[in-house]
Residue, then its C-alpha position, 0 to 999 in steps of 0.5 A: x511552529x505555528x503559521x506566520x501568516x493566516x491564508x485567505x482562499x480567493x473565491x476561485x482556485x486556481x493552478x498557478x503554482x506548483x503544490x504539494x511539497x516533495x510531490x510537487x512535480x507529480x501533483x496537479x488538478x485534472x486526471x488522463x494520461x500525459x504519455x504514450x506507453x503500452x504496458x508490458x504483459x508477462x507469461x502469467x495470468x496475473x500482472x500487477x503494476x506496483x510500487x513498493x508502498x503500503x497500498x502495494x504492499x497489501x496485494x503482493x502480500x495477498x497473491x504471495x499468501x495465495x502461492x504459499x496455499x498452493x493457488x497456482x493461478x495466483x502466479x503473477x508478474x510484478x511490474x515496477x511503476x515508478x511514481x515519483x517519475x510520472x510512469x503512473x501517467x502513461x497511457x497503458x497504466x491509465x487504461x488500467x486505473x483511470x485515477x493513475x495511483x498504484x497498485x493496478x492488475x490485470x486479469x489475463x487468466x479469461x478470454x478477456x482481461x479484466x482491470x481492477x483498481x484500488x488495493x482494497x477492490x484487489x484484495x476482495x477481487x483475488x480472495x473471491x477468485x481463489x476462496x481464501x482469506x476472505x470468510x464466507x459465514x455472514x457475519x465473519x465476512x461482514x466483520x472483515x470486510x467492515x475492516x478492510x472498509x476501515x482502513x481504506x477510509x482511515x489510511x488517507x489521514x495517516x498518508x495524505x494527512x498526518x505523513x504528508x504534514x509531518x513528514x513531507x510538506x515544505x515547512x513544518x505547521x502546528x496545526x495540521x500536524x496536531x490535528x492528525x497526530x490526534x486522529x492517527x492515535x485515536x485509530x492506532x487506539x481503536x485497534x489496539x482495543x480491537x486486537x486486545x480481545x483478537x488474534x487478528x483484526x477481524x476475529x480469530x482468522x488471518x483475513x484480507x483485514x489484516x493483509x490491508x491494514x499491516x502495511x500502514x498501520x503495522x508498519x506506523x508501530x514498527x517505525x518505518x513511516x514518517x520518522x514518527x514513531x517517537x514523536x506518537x509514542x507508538x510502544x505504548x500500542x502493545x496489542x498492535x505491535x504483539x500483532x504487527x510481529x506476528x504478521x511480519x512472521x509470515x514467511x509470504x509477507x516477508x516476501x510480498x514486502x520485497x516486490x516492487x520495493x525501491x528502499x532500504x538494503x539492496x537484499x530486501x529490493x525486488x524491483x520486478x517479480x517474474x518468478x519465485x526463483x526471483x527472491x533468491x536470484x533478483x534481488x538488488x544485491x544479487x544484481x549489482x555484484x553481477x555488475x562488479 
């Protein structure tokens, strides 16, 4: 389908209308809190505010990864921030990530508390803290972290871009959508080259590298973005597919996968994390029969 009608921008823009498809409600054009609410603060040393998204996926997969290595000081509560209801807006979340988007944390293992913001600022953050997954021989930490770089400049095409056209926006157009199907494989093919000569994308070692890229890209092969996985053609991505199931192997990424996570059957829903007696007691369906 191609546009009926070519749209003249006017010399300045204005908001006069609500924009941005099935995010209309939440969108708009200045930043700040549009609401009083504190955040709550559990028992550990580590308190996310998080959705179940690709970029929330990346750090609920880190801190369950450090668990599993036995960094005790990486125990945490995952608290649930529902963005399609505004809570991204009030004002505790917003003391935390100025720029309102998921997933924030808060450091309360010092005297005083530190924030930090955007997934991949997180993901360096927690792997300097603890000394994992992160390499410290120059040339290996430059290639992970030029990959972790990668997908934070890369991901908006696939998300704001390709998703946003193909899958989200209020009617279907030729253009936009071609433009980044076209720039969705042509990264989906860089890194189908890259892991045709590694194990993992930034070498021979599981890295915060991969902990980023998996969700959305991984997940992009694995058919749980957009509905698109026929319309990309994504089996002909055989060295990232064979990477995409060994990830999802990890016993630690089907558990970071659960937190925070909203869709999907009720068994793989742990809405809130306190404890990691909670996948086996908390999630969804677990819940509901003690409601029956």
């Amino acid at each position: 389908m191609t546009e009926s009608t070519e749209y003249i921008p006017p010399k300045v823009w204005t908001w006069d209308k609500a924009s941005g498809g099935r995010f209309a409600n939440i969108n708009r054009p200045v930043a700040g809190a549009t609401h009083d609410k504190e955040l709550p603060v559990g028992r550990h040393p580590l308190q996310l505010y998080s959705l179940g998204t690709p970029n929330g996926v990346k750090v609920t997969v880190m801190l369950e990864e450090l668990l599993a290595l036995g960094h005790s000081g990486a125990e945490y509560d995952a608290w649930l921030i529902k963005i399609g209801d505004g809570d991204q807006f009030g004002s505790g979340f917003v003391g935390i990530n100025p720029n309102s988007k998921i997933p924030a944390l808060a450091d309360h293992s010092g005297p005083t508390p530190i924030r930090v913001f955007e997934s991949g600022a997180i993901l360096m953050y927690l792997a300097e803290k603890f000394g994992a997954f992160l390499p410290t021989e120059p040339a290996a930490r430059a290639e992970t972290l030029s990959w972790l770089f990668w997908q934070m400049g890369s991901a908006p095409f696939l998300g704001g871009g390709f998703g946003h056209f193909y899958a989200y926006a209020p009617v279907k157009l030729e253009y936009p959508i071609n433009r980044y199907a076209m720039e969705i494989k042509r990264q989906l093919d860089v890194l189908d080259q890259r892991l045709a000569e590694n194990e993992f994308v930034a070498g021979q070692d599981y890295t915060i590298a991969d902990m980023a890229i998996w969700p959305w890209y991984g997940g992009l092969v694995k058919g749980w973005q957009y509905g698109a996985a026929e319309f990309l053609s994504v089996q002909t991505y055989t060295n990232v597919l064979r990477w995409a199931d060994q990830i999802l192997d990890r016993p630690a990424v089907a558990r970071g996968r659960m937190v925070n996570r909203t869709t999907g059957e009720p068994s793989s829903q742990l809405l809130e994390r306190h404890d990691a007696g909670d996948f086996d007691t908390r999630t969804q369906d677990k819940l509901l029969e003690g409601r029956e």
